[in-house]
NULUM-666556 format. One record per atom (N, C-alpha, C): residue in one letter; x, y, z. Coordinates in steps of 0.1 Angstrom, whole numbers, plus 2048, in hexadecimal, padded with zeros to 3 digits. Layout:
N
aXYZ;...
END
This chain:
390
x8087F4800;x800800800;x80980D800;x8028157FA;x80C8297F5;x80E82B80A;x80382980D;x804831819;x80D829824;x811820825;x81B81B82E;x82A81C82D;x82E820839;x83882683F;x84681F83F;x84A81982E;x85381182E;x86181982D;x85F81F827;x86D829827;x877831831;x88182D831;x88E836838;x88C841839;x88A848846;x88B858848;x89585B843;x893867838;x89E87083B;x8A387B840;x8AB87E83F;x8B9888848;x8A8898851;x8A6897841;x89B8A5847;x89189F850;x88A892851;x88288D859;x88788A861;x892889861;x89A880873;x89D88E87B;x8A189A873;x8A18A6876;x8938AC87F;x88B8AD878;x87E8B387C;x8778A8888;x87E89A888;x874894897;x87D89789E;x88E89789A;x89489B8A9;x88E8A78AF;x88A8B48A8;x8828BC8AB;x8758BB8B3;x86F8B48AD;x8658AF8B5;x8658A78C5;x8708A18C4;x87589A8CC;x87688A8CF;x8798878C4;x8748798C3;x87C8758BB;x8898728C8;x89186B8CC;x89585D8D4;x89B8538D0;x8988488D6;x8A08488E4;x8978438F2;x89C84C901;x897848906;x8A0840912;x89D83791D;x8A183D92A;x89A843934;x89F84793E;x8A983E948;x8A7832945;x8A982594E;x8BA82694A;x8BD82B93C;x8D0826939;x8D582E940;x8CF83D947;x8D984394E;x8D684295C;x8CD83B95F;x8CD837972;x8D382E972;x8CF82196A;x8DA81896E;x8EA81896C;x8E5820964;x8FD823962;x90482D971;x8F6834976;x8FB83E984;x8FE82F98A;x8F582998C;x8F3820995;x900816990;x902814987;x91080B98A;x91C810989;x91C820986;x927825986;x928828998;x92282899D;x91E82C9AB;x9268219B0;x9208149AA;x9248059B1;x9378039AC;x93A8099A6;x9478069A2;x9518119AD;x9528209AD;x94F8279B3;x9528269C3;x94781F9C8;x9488249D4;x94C81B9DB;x95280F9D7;x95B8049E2;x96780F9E3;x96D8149DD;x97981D9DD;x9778299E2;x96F82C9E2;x96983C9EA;x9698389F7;x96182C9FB;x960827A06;x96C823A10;x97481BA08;x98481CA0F;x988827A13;x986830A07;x99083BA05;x98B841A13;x97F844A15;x97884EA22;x97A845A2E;x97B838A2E;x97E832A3A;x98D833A3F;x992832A37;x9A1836A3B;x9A4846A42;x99884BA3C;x99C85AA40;x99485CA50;x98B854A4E;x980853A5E;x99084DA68;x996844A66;x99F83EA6D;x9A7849A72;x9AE852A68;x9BB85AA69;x9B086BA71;x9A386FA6C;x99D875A76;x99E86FA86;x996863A88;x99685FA94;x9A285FA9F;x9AF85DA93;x9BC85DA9D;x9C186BA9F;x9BE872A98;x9BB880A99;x9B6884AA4;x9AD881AA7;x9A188AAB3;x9A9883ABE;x9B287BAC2;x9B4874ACC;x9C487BAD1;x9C8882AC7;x9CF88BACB;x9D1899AC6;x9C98A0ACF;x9C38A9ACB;x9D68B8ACD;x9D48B3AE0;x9E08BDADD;x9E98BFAD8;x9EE8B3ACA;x9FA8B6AC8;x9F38BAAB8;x9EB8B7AB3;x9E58BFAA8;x9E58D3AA6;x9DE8D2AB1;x9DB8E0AB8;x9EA8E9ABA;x9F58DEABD;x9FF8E8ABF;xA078E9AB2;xA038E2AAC;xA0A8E1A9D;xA068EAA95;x9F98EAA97;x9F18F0A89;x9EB8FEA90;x9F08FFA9F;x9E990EA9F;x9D8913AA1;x9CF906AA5;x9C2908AA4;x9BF8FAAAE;x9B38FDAB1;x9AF8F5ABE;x9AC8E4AB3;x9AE8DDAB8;x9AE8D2AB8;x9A08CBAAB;x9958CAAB2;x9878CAAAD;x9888CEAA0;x98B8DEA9D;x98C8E8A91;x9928DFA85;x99E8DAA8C;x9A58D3A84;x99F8C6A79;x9988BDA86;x9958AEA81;x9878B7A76;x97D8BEA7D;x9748C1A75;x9778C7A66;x97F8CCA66;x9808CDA56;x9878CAA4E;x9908BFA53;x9928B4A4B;x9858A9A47;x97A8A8A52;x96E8A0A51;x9688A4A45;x96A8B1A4A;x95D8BFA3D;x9688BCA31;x96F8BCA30;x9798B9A1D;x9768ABA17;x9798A4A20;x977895A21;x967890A18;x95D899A1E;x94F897A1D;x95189DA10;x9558AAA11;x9528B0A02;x9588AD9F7;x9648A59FA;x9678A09EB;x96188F9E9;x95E8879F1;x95087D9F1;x9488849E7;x94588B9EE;x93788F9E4;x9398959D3;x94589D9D4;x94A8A09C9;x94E8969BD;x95388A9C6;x95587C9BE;x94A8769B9;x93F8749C3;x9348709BF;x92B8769B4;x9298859B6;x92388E9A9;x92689299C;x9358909A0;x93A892992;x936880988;x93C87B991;x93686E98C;x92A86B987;x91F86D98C;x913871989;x91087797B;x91588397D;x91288F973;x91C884966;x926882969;x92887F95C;x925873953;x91F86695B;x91A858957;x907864951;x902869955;x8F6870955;x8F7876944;x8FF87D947;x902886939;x903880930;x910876931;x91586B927;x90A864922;x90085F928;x8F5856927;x8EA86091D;x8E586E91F;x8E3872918;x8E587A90A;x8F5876908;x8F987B8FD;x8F886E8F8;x8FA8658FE;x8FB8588F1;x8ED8598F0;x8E48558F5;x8D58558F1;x8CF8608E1;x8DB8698E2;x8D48728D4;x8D98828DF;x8DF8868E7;x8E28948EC;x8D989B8F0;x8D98A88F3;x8CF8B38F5;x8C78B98EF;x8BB8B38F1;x8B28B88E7;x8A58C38ED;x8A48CC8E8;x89A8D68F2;x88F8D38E4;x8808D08EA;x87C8D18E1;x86B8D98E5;x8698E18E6;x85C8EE8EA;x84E8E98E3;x8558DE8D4;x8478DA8D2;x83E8D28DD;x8448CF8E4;x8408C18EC;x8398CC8F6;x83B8D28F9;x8378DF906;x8298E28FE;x8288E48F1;x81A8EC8EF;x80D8E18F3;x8028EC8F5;x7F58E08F6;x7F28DF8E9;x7EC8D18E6;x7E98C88DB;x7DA8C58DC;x7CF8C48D5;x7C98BD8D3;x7C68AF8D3;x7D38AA8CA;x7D289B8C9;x7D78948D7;x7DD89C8DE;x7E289A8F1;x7D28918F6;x7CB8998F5;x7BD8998FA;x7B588C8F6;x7B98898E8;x7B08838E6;x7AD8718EC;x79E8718F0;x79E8668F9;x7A58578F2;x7A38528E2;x7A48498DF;x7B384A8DD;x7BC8538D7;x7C78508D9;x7D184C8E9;x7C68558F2;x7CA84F8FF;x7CC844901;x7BF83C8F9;x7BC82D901;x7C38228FA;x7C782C8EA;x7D78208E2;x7E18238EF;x7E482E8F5;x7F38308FC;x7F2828905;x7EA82690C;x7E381F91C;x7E680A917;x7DD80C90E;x7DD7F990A;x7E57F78FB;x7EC7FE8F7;x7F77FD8EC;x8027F88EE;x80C7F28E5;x81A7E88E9;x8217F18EF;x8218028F0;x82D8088FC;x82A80590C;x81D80390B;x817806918;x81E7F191F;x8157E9915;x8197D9917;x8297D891D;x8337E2912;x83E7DE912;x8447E591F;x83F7F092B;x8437F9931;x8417EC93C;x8357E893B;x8317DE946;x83B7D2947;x83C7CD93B;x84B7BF939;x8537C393F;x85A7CE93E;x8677D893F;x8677D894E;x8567E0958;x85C7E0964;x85C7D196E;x8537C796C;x8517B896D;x8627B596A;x8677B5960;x8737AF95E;x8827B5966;x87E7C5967;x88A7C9976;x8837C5980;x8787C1983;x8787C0994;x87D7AF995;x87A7AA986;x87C799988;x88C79A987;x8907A3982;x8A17A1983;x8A97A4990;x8A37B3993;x8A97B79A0;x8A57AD9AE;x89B7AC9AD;x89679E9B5;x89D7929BA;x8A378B9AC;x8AB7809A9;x8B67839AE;x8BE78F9A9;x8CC7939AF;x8CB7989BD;x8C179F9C6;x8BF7A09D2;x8C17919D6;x8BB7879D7;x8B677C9DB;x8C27789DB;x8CB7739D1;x8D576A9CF;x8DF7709D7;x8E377F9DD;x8E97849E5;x8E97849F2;x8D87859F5;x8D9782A06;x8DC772A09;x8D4767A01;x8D775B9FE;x8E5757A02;x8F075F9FD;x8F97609FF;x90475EA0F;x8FC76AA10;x8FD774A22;x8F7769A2D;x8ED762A27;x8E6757A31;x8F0751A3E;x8FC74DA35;x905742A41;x90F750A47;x90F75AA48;x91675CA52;x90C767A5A;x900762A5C;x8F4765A67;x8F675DA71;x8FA75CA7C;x8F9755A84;x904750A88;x91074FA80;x91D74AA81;x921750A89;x93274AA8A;x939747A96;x945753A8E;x94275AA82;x94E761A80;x94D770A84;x95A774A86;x95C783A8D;x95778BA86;x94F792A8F;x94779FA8B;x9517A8A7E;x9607A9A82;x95E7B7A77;x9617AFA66;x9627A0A67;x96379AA5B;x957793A55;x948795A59;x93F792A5C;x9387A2A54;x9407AEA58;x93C7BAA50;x9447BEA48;x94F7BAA46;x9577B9A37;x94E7ADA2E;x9477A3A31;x94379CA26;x9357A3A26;x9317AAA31;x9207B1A2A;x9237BBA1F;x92F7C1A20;x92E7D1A1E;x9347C9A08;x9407C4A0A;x9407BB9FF;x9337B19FB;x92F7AB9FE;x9227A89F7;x9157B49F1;x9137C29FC;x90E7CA9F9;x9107D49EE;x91E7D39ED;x9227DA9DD;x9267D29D4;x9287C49D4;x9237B89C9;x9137BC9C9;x90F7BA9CD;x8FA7B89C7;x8FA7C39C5;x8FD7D19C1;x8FA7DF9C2;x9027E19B1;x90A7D99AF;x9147D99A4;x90A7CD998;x90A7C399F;x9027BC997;x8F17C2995;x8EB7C799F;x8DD7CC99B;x8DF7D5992;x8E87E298D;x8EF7EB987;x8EB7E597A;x8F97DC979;x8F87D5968;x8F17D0964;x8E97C896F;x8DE7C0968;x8D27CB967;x8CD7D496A;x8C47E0965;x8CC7E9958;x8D77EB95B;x8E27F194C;x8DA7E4941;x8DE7D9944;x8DC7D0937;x8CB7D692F;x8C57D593C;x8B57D393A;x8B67E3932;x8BE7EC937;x8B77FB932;x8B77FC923;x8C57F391D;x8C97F2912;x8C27E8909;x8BE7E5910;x8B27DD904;x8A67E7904;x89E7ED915;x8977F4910;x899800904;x8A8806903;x8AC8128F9;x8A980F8ED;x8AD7FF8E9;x8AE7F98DD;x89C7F88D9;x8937F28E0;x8867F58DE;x8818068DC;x88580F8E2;x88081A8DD;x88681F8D3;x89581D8CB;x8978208C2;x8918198B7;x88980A8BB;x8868088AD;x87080B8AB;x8748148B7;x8618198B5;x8668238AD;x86D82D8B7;x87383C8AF;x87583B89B;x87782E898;x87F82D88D;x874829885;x868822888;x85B820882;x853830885;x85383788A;x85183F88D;x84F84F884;x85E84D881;x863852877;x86685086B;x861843867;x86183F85A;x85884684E;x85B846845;x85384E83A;x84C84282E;x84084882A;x83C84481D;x83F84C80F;x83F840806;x8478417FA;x84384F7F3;x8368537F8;x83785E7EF;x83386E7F9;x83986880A;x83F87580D;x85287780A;x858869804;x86786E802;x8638747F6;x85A86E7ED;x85C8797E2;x85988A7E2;x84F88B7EC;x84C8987EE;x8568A37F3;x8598997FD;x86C89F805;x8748A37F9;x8748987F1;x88089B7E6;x8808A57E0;x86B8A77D9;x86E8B17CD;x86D8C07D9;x86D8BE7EA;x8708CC7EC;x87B8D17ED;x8848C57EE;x8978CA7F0;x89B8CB7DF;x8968C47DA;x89E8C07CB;x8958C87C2;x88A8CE7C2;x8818D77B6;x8778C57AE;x86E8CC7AE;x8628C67A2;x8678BB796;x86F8B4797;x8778AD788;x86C8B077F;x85E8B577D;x8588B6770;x85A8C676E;x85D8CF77E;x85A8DD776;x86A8DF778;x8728DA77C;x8818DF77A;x8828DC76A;x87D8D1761;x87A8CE756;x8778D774F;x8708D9752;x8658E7749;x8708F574A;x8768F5755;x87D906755;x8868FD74A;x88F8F574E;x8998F0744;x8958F3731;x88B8EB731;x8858EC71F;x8868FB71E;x87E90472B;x87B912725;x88A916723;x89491272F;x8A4919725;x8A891D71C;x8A191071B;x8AF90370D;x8A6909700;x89A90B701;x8939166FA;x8929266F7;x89892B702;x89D93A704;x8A893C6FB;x8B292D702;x8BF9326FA;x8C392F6ED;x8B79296E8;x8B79216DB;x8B09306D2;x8A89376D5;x8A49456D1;x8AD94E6CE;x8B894E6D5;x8BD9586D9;x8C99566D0;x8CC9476D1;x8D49496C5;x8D294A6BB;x8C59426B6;x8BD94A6A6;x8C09546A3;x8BD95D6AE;x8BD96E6AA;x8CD96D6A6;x8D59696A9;x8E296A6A5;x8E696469A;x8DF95D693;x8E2958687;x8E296467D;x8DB97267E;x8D997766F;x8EB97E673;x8ED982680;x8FD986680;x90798067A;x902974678;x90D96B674;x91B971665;x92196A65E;x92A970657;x92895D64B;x923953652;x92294D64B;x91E93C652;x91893164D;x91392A650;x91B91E64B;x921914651;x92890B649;x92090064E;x9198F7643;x9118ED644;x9138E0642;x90D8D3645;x9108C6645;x90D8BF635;x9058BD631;x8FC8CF62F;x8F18CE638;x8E98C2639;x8DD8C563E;x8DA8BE64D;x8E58B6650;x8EA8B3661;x8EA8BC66B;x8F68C4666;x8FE8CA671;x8FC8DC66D;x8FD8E2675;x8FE8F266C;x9058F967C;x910902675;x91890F67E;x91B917679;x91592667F;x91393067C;x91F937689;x92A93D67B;x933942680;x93495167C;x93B95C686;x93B968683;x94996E687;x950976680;x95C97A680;x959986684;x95E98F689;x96399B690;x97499E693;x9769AB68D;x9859A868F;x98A9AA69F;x9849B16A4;x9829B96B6;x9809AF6BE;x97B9A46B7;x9749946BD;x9829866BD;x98A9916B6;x9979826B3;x98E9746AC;x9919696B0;x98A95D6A4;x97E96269F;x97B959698;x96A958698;x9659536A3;x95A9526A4;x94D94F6A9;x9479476A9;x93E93E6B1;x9349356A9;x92993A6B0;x91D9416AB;x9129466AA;x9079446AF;x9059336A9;x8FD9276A6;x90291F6A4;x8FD9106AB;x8FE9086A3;x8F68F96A6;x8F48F36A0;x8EA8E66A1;x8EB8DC695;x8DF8CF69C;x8E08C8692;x8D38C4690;x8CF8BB686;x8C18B4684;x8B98C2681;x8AC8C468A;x8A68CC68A;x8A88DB68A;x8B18DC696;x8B68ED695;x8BE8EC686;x8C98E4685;x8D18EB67E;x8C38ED671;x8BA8EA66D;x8B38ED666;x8AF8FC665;x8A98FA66F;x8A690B673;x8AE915677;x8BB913676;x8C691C674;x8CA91D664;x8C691565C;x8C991564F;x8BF91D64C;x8B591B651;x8A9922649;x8A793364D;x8AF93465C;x8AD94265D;x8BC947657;x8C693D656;x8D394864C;x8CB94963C;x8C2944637;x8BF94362C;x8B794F62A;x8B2953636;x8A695D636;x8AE96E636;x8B896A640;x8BF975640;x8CA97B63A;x8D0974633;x8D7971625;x8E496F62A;x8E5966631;x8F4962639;x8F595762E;x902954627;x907949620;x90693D628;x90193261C;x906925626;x91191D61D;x91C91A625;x92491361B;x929907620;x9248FC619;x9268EE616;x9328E8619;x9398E2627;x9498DE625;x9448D2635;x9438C962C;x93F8BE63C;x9488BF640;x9598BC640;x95E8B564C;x95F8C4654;x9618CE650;x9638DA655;x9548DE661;x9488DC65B;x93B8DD661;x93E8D5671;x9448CA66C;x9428C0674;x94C8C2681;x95A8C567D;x9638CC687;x95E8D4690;x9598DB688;x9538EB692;x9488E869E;x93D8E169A;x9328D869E;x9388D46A9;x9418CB6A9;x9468BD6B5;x94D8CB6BE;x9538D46BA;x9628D76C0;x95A8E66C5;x94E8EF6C3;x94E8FA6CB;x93F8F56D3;x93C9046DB;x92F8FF6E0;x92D9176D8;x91E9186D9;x9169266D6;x92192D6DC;x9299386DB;x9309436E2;x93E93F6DF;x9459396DD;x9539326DF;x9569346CE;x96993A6D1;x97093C6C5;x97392B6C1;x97292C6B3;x9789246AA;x98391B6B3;x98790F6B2;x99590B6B7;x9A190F6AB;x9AC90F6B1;x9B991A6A6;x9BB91269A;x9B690269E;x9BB8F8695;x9B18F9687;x9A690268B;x99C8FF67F;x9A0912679;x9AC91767C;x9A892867B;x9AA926667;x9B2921664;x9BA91F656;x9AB91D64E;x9A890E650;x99890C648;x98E91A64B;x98991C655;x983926656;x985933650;x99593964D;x995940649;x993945637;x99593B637;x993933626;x982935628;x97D931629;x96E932627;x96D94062A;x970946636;x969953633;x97395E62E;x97B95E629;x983968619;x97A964610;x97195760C;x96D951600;x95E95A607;x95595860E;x94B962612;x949971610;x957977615;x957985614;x95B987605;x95F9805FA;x9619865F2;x9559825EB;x94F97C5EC;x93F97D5E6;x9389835E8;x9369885F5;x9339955F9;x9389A05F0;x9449A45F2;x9499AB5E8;x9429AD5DC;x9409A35D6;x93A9A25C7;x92C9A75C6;x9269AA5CE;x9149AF5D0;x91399A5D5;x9159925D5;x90E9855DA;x90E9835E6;x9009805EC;x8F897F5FA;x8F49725FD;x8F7968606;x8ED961609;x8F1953604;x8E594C5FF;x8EC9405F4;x8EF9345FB;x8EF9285F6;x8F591E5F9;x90591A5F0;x9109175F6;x91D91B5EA;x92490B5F1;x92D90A5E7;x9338FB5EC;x93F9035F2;x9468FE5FC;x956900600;x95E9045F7;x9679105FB;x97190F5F3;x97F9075F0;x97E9035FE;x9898FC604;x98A8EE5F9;x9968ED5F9;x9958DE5EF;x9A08D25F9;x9A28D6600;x9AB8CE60B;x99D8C5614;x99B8BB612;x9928B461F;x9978B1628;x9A38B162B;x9AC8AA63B;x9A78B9641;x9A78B164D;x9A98BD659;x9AD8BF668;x9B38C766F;x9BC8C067C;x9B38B8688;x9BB8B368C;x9B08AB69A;x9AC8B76A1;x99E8BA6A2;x9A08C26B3;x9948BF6BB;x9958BF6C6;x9938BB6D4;x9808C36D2;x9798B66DB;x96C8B76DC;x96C8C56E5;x95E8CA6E4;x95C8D96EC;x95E8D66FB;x9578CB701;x95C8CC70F;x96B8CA713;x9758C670D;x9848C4711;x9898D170A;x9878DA702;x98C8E9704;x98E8F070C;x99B8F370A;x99C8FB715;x99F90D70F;x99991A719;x99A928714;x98D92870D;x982922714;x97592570F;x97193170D;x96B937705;x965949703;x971951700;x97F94B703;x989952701;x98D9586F2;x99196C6F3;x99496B6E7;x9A09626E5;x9A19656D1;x9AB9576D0;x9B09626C3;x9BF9676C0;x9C296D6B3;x9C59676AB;x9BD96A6A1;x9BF95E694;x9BE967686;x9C496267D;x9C7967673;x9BC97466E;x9BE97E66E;x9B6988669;x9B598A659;x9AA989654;x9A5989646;x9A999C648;x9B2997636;x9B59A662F;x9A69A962A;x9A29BC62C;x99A9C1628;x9899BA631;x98C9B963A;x97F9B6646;x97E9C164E;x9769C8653;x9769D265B;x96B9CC667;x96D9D266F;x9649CF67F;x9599D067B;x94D9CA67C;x93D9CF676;x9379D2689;
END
């Protein structure tokens, strides 16, 4: 079916829902990453401050020789070592925080502010969409999701105190009895962590692949996208024909300037004009099949000579484009035809179809119009005796 949503977003639609906000985004990958960056973390914080409780405590126990050292009563002393102590704990901890937090939301897709989401909506309201959100596969899948952390954190709780069981009641010394709580307590704290990280990341992977149905397009909104970035392919068509039609006028009108018409005879036709102010000739016009017809017919009208010399027609044809001097390699033939022009002129003769005067058919190789190089450039080439600037 037209209307289904098979198609790859593109760049502009993935653009406009980031806008929207609709981004694939699991709250759950950045709590459980605090939570096990926390669990990694704090056995070492924990040393680290316990050692420091030890070297306070032996501190407070001798106070007067602190006090006479440092110049300040005793107490002053231990307390703000406590107070630095505390504050860089916490410093450890938040920075830590802040940056598992951040991180989590830059990989998710970054900071996205999005104001659409803030406006009131109509479709917000509406009851039946409510009751897809309520009993729809996000709502089923939120329910699996919380069922399945409480069945996991559950299982790893369990198997931890399970653990703790045999030294309830035992015969072993109290403070080795709280080295294995305090170690078991940041094992199940490290294991609940990853085993929720695992879960978050599967939930992320489900919302990226709603977000990505989401944002998919039908086949004939890519096309619509396309002809807004790319123009109409039937009316960029139409300006094109109207051109290629402007410029095809335009050079007609330049055929009656011409100085002479060298023809295939009835293939190819170029309409060349000499100026001496202009250095080479010119090519005017030129075409084949149809135009060149209609360039014969308007030099015929205007009384521009056409004179008959295929290989020569054909050189000029392959080797210029409308505006562009002669290549140097054709200046010698060219010049031959138009001395043989102007002196017909000369004679009161206008117009006419005339054969070549040239009796040489070889002619030099030269290079098709796109591998020229000095396009539009003048070019000095032999100046015809008795030509003046028109």
């Amino acid at each position: 079916m037209s209307g289904e949503k098979t198609e790859k977003p593109t760049a502009k639609r993935r653009k406009e829902a980031r806008k929207k906000g609709q981004i694939a985004r699991t709250p759950d990958l950045g709590g459980w990453g605090i939570l096990l960056a926390v669990g990694l973390v704090l056995p070492a914080l924990v040393s680290h401050e316990m050692d420091v409780v030890k070297e306070l405590m032996t501190t407070a126990l001798s106070f007067p020789a602190v006090a006479a050292h440092a110049g300040l009563p005793g107490a002053g002393v231990v307390l703000r070592r406590a107070a630095e102590q505390a504050f860089l704990a916490v410093v450890v901890l938040g920075a830590g925080v802040m940056v598992v937090g951040v991180g989590a939301s830059i990989a998710q897709g970054g900071f996205v502010v999005s104001p659409s989401l803030l406006k009131p909506s109509a479709a917000k309201l509406n009851p039946l969409k409510g009751a897809k959100r309520l009993f729809g596969p996000q709502t089923l899948w939120e329910g699996a999701k919380t069922l399945l952390k409480a069945s996991v954190v559950g299982l790893v709780v369990y198997a931890a105190i399970k653990a703790l069981i045999p030294l309830v009641g035992g015969l072993m010394p109290i403070p080795h009895v709280l080295d294995e709580l305090t170690s078991a307590a940041v094992s199940m704290l490290r294991n609940v962590a990853f085993a929720g990280f695992v879960l978050a990341f599967a939930d992320y992977a489900v919302a990226r692949r709603r977000v990505g149905k989401q944002v998919r397009m039908t086949k004939e909104e890519v096309k619509q996208e396309y002809k807004q970035a790319e123009g109409d392919p039937q009316l960029k068509g139409a300006i094109r024909s109207r051109q290629l039609a402007m410029a095809r006028n335009r050079m007609m009108a330049d055929v009656p300037t011409a100085d002479v018409v060298l023809v295939n005879p009835t293939h190819v036709a170029v309409a060349l004009r000499y100026r001496s102010d202009e250095g080479a000739p010119k090519v005017v016009a030129r075409g084949a099949g149809a135009v060149a017809a209609a360039i014969r017919a308007k030099a015929t009208e205007a009384g521009v000579p056409l004179v008959r010399d295929v290989p020569l027609a054909r050189a000029l044809y392959t080797s210029t484009r409308v505006g562009m001097s002669i290549p140097p390699e054709l200046f010698s033939a060219v010049a031959t035809v138009l001395a043989f022009v102007i002196t017909r002129k000369s004679r009161g003769m206008r117009g006419g179809s005339v054969s070549s005067p040239r009796r040489d058919e070889e002619l030099p190789a030269v290079l098709p119009a796109g591998r020229r190089t000095g396009r539009g450039r003048k070019r000095s080439g032999p100046r015809l005796p008795g030509r003046s600037a028109a």
